[in-house]
C-alpha positions in Angstrom: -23.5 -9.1 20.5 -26.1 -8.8 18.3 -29.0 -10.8 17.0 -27.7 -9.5 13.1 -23.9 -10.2 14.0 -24.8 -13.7 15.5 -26.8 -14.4 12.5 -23.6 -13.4 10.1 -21.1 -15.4 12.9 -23.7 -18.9 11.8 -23.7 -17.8 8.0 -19.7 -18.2 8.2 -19.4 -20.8 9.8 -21.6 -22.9 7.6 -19.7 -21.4 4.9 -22.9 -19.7 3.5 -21.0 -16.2 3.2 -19.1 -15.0 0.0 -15.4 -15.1 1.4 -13.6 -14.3 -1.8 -11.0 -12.0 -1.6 -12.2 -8.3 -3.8 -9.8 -6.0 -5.4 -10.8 -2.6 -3.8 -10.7 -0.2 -6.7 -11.8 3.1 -4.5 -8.9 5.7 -3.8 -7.8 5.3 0.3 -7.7 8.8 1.6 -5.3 8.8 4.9 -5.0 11.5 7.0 -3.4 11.8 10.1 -5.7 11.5 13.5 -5.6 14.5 14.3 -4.7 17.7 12.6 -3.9 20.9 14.8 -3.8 24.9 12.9 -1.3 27.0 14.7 -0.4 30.5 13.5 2.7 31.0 11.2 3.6 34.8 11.0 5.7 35.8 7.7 7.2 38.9 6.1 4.7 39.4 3.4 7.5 39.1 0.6 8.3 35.7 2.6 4.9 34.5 2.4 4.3 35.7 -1.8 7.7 33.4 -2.1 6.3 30.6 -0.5 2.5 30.7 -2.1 5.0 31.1 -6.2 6.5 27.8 -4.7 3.3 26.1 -3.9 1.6 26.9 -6.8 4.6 25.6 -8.9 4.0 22.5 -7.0 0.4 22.3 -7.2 -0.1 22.8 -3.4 -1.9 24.7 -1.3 0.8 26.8 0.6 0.2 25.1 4.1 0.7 21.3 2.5 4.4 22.3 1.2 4.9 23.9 4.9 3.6 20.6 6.4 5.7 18.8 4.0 9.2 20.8 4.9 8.3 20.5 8.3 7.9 16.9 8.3 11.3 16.6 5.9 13.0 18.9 8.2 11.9 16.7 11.4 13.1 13.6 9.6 16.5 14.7 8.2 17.3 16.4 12.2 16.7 13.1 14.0 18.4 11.5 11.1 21.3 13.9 11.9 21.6 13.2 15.2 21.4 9.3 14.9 18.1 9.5 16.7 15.4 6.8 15.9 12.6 8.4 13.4 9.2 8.2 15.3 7.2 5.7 13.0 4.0 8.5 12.8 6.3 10.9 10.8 8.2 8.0 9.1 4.5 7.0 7.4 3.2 10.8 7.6 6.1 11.7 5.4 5.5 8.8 2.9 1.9 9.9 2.9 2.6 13.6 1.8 5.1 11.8 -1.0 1.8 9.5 -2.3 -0.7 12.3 -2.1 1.9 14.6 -3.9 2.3 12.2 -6.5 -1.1 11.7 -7.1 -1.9 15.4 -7.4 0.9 15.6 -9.8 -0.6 12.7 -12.2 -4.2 14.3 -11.7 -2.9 17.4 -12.7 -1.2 15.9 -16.1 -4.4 14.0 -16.6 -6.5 17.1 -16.7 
């Protein structure tokens, strides 16, 4: 351990630290722990389709792929009465959050 964190431990304990809860005001970005690119070949008139319906949304093309692809994961094991792996659970509710916010930014602007 050290000296510093030893220092901070005795500052605590003698209840000379500020311990009053703050209200963190900053935006939490969360991304997942790792992200990995694989290549996605389309019929150019597939692809055109797909990069109308992201704009429409506000997305970049591959963030509405990710976010089908997560739906379509979900809604299969759902199908099949399988357990949702908890990762995908929370990545899908992330893509909803960051989509909202995007959305209000947008109107803001």
């Amino acid at each position: 351990m050290r000296p510093d964190d030893r220092d901070k431990i005795a500052r605590y304990r003698n209840g000379e630290l500020d311990t009053t809860p703050r209200v963190n005001t900053e935006p939490i970005e969360v991304l997942p722990e790792v992200m990995v690119s694989r290549s996605l070949r389309l019929p150019t008139d597939v692809f055109e389709e797909l990069t109308a319906l992201a704009a429409d949304e506000g997305l970049a093309w591959s963030t509405l792929v990710r976010q089908w692809i997560i739906d379509g994961i979900a809604a299969t094991r759902e199908r099949a009465g399988q357990p949702l792996d908890p990762a995908i659970e929370l990545e899908r509710g992330v893509e909803m959050i960051t989509h909202a916010a995007n959305r209000l930014r947008q109107r803001a602007a």
